[in-house]
C-alpha positions as CSV (number, residue, x, y, z in Angstrom):
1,X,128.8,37.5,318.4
2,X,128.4,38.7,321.7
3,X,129.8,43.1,322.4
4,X,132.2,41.3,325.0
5,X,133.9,39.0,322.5
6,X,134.0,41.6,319.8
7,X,135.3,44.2,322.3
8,X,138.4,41.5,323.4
9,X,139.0,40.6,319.9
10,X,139.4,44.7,318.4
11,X,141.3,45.2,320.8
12,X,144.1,42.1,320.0
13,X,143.4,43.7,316.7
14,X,144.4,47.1,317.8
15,X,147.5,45.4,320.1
16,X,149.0,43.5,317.1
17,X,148.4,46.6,314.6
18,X,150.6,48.5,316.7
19,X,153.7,45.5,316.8
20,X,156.7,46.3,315.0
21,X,157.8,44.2,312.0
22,X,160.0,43.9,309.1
23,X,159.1,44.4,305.9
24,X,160.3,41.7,302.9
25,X,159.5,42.1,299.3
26,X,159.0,38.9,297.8
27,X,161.6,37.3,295.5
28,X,159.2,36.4,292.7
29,X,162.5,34.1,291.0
30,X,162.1,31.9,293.8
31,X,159.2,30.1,295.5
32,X,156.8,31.9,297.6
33,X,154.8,30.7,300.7
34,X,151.4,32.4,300.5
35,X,148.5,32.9,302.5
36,X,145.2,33.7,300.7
37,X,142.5,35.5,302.7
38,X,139.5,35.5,301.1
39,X,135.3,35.5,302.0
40,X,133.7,32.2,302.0
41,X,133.6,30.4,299.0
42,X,131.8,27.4,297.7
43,X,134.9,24.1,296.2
44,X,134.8,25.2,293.1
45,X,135.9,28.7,293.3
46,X,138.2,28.2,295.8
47,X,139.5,25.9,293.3
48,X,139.5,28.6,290.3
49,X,141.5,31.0,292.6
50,X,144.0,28.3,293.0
51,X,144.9,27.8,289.7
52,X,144.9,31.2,288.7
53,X,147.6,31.6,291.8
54,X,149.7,28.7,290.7
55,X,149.8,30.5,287.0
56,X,151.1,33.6,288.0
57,X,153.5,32.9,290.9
58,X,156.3,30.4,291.8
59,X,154.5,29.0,295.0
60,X,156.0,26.6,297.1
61,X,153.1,26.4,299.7
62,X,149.6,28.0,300.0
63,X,147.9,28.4,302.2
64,X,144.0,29.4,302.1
65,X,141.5,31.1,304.6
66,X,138.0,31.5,304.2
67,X,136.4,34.2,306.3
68,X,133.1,33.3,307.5
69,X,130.7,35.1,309.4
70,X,129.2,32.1,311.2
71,X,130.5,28.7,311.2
72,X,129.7,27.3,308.1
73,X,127.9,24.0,307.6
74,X,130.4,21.8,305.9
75,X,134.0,22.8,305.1
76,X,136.3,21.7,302.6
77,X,138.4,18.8,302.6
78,X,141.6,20.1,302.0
79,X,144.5,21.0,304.2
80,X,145.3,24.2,302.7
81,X,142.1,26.0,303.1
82,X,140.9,26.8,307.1
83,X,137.7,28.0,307.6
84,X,137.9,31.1,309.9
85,X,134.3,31.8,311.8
86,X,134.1,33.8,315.1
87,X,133.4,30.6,317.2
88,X,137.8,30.1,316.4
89,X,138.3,32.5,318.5
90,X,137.2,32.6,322.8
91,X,135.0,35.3,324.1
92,X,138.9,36.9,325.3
93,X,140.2,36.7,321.1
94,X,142.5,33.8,322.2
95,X,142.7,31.6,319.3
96,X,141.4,27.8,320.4
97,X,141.7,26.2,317.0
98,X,145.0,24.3,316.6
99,X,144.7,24.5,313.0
100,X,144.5,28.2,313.5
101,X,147.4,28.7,316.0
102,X,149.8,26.8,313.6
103,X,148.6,28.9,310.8
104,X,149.0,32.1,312.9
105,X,152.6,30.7,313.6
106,X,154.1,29.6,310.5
107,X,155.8,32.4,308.3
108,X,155.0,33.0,304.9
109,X,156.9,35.5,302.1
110,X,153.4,37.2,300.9
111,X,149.8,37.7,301.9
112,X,147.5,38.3,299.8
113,X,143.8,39.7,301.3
114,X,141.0,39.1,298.6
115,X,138.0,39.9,300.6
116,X,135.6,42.3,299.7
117,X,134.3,43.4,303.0
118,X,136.4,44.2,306.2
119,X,135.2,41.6,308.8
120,X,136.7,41.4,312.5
121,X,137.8,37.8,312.3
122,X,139.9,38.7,309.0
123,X,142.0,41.3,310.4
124,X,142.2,39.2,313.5
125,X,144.2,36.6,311.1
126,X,145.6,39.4,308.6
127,X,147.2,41.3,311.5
128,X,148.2,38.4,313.7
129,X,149.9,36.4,310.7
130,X,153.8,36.4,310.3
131,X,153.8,37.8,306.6
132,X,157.0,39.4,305.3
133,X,154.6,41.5,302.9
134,X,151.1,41.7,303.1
135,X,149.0,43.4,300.0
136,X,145.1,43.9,299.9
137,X,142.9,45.0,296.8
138,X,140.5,47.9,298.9
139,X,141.3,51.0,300.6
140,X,142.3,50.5,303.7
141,X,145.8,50.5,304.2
142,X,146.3,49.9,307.9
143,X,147.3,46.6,308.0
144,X,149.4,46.1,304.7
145,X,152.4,47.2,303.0
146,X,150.8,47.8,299.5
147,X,147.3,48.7,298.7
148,X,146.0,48.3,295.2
149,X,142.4,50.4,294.3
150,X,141.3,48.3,291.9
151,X,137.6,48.3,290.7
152,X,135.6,45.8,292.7
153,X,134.4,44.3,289.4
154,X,138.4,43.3,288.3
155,X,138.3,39.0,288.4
156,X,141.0,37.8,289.8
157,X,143.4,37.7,287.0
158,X,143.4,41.0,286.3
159,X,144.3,41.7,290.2
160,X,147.0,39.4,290.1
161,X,148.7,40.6,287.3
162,X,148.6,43.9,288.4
163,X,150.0,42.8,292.0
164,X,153.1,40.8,289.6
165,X,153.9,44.3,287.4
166,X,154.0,46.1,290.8
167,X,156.2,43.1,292.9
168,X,158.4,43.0,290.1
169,X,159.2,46.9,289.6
170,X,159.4,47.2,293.3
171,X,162.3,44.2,292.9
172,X,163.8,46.7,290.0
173,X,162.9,44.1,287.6
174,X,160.2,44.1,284.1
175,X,157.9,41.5,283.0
């Protein structure tokens, strides 16, 4: 990616960290709309994370992006899961993917941000998205309303029960 493009694209980073919004805690009783942000994955796993979504929360849609450094070489065949790669985005971070503005545009209740490493293009989305709550598993706590330091080695289950005992005592309610 070329300094000019990455320059342009921190710095609508940097512009929509600094919007105001309101924060929503998820009703877990009731379907959620969820966006997924997670590293590039091969079908399968994608897949496994899926199910293991669907069997702890109520979801009414979902919504999947795979962060890629480079374009990748063949996507996946669903319309749930978006591949985000840097070539998504213009060399001034205006988004020139439909697919992309519509998921920027559409609202969901919770956002959940899975990857391991902090890439430009993530944040781009994480920050840009119209989430009512956003979570991430790492330590940085700029762009989300709950941070859980988990060990990098937890699977996925463990994380998203944890995330569940913590939505559901912020709601004043027990498992």
């Amino acid at each position: 990616m070329f300094w000019f493009k990455k320059f342009f694209i921190r710095r609508a980073v940097q512009k929509a960290s600094g919007l105001e919004r309101r924060v929503k805690l998820p009703d877990l009783e009731k379907p959620v709309n969820l966006l997924l942000l997670m590293h590039d994955l091969p079908e399968s796993e994608v897949k496994a994370c899926r199910r293991a979504l669907e069997g702890v929360f109520n979801i009414a849609t979902l919504r999947i992006v795979l962060v890629a450094k480079k374009k990748p070489k063949s996507f996946i065949k669903d319309d749930a899961v978006f591949s985000m790669h840097p070539g998504c985005l213009s060399w001034n971070a205006k988004v020139i993917d439909t697919r992309l503005v519509e998921l920027l545009d559409t609202p969901v209740d919770l956002s959940l941000d899975l990857r391991e490493n902090q890439t430009l293009s993530g944040d781009f989305v994480l920050y840009r998205q119209r989430s009512d709550f956003k979570v991430n598993f790492t330590n940085d706590e700029t762009a989300v309303d709950l941070s859980l330091k988990m060990n990098t080695t937890a699977d996925l289950n463990t994380k998203l029960a944890q995330l569940k005992k913590y939505l559901m005592k912020l709601n004043g309610r027990t498992l």
